[in-house]
N, C-alpha and C positions, 0 to 999 in steps of 0.2 A: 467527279465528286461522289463519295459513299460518304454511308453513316459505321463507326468505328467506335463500340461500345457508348451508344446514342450519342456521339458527336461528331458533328458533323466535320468528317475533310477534304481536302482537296490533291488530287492525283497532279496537280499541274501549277506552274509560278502563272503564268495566265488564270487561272481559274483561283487560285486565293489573289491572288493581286483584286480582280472583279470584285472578287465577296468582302473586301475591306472598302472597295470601292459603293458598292451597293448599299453598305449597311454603315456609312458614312465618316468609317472610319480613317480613311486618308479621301482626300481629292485627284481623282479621275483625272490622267494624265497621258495623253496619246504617246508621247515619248516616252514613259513610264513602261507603258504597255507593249511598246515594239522592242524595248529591250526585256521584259519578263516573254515575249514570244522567244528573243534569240537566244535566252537563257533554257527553254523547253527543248530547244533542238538540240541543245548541247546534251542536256538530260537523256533525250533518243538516244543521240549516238553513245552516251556512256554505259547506257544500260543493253545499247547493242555490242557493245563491247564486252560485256561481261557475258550475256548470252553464247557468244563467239568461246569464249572459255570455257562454260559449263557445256557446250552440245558436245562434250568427248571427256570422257573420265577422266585423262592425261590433260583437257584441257591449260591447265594450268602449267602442264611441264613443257608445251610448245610452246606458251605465251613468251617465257622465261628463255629459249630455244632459238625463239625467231623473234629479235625484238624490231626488225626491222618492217615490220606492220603497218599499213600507214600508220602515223600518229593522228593521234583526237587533237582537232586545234581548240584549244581553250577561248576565252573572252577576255578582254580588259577595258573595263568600260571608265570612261572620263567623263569630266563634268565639273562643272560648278558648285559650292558648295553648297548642302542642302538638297542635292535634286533626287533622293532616293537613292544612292547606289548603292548601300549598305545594305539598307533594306530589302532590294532586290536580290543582292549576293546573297544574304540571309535565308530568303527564303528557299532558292536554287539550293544551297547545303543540307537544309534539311531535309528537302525531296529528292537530291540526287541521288541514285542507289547504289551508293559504293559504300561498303564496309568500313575500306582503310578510304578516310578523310579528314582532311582536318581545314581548320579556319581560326586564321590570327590576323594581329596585328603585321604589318611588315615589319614596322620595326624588333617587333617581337620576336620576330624570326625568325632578323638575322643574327641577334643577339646572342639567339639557342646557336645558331651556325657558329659563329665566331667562338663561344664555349668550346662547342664541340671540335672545334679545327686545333683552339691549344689543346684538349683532354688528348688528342690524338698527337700533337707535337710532343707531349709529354711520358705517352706511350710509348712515342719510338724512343726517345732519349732514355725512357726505361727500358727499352730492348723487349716489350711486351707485342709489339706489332712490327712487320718490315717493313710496309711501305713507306715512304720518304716522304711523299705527297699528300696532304691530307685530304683533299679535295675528293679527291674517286670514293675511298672507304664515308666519309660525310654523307655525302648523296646516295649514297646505297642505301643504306641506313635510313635518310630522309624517304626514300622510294621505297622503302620496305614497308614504313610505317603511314604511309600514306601516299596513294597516288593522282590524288584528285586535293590540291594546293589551294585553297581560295586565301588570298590577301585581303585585307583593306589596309587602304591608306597607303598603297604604294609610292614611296617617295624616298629619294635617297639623296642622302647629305653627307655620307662620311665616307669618305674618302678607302677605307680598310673595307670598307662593305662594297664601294663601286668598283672598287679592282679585283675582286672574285665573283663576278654578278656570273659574266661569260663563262668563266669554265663550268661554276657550278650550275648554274640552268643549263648548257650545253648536257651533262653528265645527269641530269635529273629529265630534261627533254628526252634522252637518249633513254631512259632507265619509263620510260612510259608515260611520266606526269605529265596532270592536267592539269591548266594553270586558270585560274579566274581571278582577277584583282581591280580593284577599285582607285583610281587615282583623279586627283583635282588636274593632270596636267596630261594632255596626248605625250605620247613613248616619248617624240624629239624633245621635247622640254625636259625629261628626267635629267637630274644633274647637271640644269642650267649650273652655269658659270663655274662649276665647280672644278681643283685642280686635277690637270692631266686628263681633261673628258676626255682627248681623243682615244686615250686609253678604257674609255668607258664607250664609246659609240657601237662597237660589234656587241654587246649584250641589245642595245635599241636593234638591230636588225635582226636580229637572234630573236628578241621578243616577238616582234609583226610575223616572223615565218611561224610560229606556237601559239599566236593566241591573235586573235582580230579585234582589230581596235573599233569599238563600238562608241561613238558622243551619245551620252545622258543630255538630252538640250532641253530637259525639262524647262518650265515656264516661271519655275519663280523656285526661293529658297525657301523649303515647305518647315524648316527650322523656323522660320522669321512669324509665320502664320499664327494669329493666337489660337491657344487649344481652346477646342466646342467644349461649351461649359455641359456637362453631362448629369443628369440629376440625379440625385445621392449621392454625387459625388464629396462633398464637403466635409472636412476631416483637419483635426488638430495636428500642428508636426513641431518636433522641438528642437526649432530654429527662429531665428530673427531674419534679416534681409539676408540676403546670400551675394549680393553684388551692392562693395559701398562705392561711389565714387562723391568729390565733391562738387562737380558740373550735376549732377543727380538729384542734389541736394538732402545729401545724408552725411552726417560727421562721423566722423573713425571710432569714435566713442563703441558704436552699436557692436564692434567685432569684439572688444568683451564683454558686452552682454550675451550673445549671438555663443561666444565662446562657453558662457559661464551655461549658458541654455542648455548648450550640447554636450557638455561634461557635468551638469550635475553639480557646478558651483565646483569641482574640484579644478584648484588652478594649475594644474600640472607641474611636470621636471623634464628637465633633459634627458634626452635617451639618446641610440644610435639604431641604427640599421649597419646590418656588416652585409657588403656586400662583395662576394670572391675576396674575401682577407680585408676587405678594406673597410672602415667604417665612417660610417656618413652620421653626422652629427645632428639631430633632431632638437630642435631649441625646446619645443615643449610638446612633450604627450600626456593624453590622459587617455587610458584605455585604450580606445580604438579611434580616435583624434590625436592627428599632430596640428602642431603651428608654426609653418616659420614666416620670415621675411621675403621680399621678391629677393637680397642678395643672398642669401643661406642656396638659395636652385639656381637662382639664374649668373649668378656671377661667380662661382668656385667652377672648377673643372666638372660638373658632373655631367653623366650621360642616360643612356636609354637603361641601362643594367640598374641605374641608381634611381631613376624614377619605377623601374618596374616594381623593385622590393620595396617601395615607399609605399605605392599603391597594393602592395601585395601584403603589408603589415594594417595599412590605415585603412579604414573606408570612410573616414572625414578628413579632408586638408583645408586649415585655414589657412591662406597666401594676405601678407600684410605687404600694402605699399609697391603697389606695381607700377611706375613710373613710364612717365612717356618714353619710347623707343624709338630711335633713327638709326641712321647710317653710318654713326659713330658705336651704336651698340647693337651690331647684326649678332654677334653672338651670343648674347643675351636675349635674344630676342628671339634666334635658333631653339637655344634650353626651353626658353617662355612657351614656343611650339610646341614641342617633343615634350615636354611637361603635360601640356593640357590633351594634345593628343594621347596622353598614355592614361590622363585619370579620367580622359572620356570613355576610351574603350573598357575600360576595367572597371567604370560603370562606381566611382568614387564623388560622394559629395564634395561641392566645394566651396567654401567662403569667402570672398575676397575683399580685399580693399584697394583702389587704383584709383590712378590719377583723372581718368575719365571713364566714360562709356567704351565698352568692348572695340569696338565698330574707330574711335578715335586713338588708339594707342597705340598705333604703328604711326609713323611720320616718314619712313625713311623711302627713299626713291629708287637707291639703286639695290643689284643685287634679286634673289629667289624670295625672301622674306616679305615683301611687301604683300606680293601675290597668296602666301601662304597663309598670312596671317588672316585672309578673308575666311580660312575657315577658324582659325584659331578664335574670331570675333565669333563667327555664328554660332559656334561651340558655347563660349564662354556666354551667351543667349540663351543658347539650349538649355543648360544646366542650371539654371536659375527659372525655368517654363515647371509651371504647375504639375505636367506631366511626368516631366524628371524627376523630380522630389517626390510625390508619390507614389512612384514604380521603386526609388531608392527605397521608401520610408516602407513597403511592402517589401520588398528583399528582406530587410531587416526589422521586421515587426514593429515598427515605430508607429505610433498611432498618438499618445501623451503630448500635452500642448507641452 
């Protein structure tokens, strides 16, 4: 710990993990704490690894020369949802000492892959590049701009994504990367039930030799915990509920008040979002709020590309009418995830209306969704917690009742 222009930081995920601990700002979690230690060891060896390159001027051009070095085995830490693992990765990125790094969403990442595999189909069909494969030139690229990878929310459902996982981690592993990811489910569960896993199983065994699976077995869902009411903290925000259901006992009426609150009485128009040539149809925006219905996202064809520009246009989305989900509507219910997964990490308000409380909207038994949707409920909790809304309402200078 030093002091760095009078404030105080911390050289270590041990030693801030303590100091949030100490000054009351999370609760004190031994499982918490034994993965911010194995997150520290990883930090050692990356920044002994960089030491290994600068102790020779050329440093860098053996690095490049002899990639056959041991490799640095990364982490992948699992867990139930709420148990810190974000928070943990989070911290590990900021103090890791690597230059080139970076930290996303998964699904965000492999979106930018899959862009970048056609820009380069497209290359060669333009005769601008020779290689035939897009795969090698991709992960170059990816390893140039970063060598130290941290995920969250590693979880794969499509099918175009789980059948390049192998080559491209093989070609990114080979290329130096260090891999750190966050996932609700140990490596074997990755692309439960999904078609042609067998075709997906050498990427799980690929993964454990690269990175060490770590359980988060923390103690409880610290999402679920009401936040410490903090003094001074009380402050006007210009919103009405944020979660209507009618087991709740709130009527639908409030999301155009809620609406009319946050727009300023301006009842909006349609718009679009174009996303790669295509254009997604937005039933009503005003400014920096859209609105649509649960079928406008969850029952047309869209995907992670369409929810990224959605949340990359808005930083309010009202969702009307989210209806219970079973085993007749897994893919809907798929979107419903990958929806709320994408406007949590981009860090987007949200207002809803649904047929019950978070925690009751999945029904269905069979299949990967039942299990997912546990975070998708603690999420849709999260977002609606005091804390959320005021860390939003500070991003964005909202303070006005």
């Amino acid at each position: 710990m030093n002091l760095r222009d009078g404030i105080q930081t911390h050289r270590s995920v041990v030693q801030r993990y303590r100091h949030l601990a100490e000054t009351g700002v999370i609760q004190a979690d031994p499982a918490q704490e034994a993965v911010a230690a194995a997150l520290d060891d990883l930090i050692e060896r990356i920044a002994g690894r960089r030491l290994e390159a600068k102790s020779s001027a050329l440093g860098w051009l053996f690095a490049r020369k002899h990639p056959r070095r041991e490799p640095i085995r990364g982490l992948y830490l699992h867990g139930g949802v709420g148990r810190g693992k974000t928070m943990l990765m989070d911290m590990f990125f900021e103090l890791v000492p690597a230059r080139r790094k970076r930290r996303v969403h998964f699904n965000d990442f492999m979106a930018d892959v899959q862009d970048r595999i056609q820009k380069h189909r497209q290359a060669r069909k333009d005769g601008t590049v020779k290689e035939d494969d897009p795969i090698p030139p991709v992960a170059r690229a990816l390893a140039d701009e970063a060598w130290v990878l941290c995920f969250d929310e590693f979880s794969v459902t499509d099918i175009a994504d789980a059948m390049i996982l192998s080559r491209l981690f093989s070609a990114l592993f080979s290329a130096g990367v260090v891999l750190v990811a966050t996932s609700n489910v140990e490596p074997e569960n990755l692309y439960r039930d999904g078609l042609n896993r067998q075709l997906f199983l050498p990427f799980v065994n690929l993964l454990k030799r690269h990175a060490a699976v770590l359980p988060l077995d923390a103690h409880k869902d610290y999402r679920l915990a009401p936040a410490a009411r903090m003094p001074g903290r009380r402050r006007r925000r210009n919103r009405g509920p944020s979660y209507l259901a009618p087991r709740l006992g709130v009527r639908a009426r409030p999301m155009d008040e809620s609406w009319a609150l946050v727009t300023g009485g301006d009842p909006g128009a349609a718009a679009e979002v174009v996303v790669k040539g295509r254009h997604v149809a937005v039933p009503r925006a005003a400014g920096t709020a859209a609105r649509f219905a649960f079928h406008d996202l969850c029952e047309k064809p869209l995907g992670a590309r369409d929810f990224l520009a959605i949340a990359g246009r808005f930083d309010t989305l009202f969702v009307d009418h989210v209806p219970f989900m079973d085993d007749s509507r897994r893919n809907e219910a798929k979107r419903f995830i990958l929806l709320i997964d994408t406007l949590y990490d981009h860090k987007v308000r949200l207002v809803v209306s649904a047929a019950a409380a978070p925690g009751e909207l999945y029904r269905g038994r069979r299949g990967h969704e039942a299990f997912e949707f546990d975070r998708t409920a603690s999420r849709l909790m999260e977002m609606q917690s005091r804390d959320w809304l005021e860390a939003w309402s500070a991003r964005h200078g909202v303070v006005a009742a």
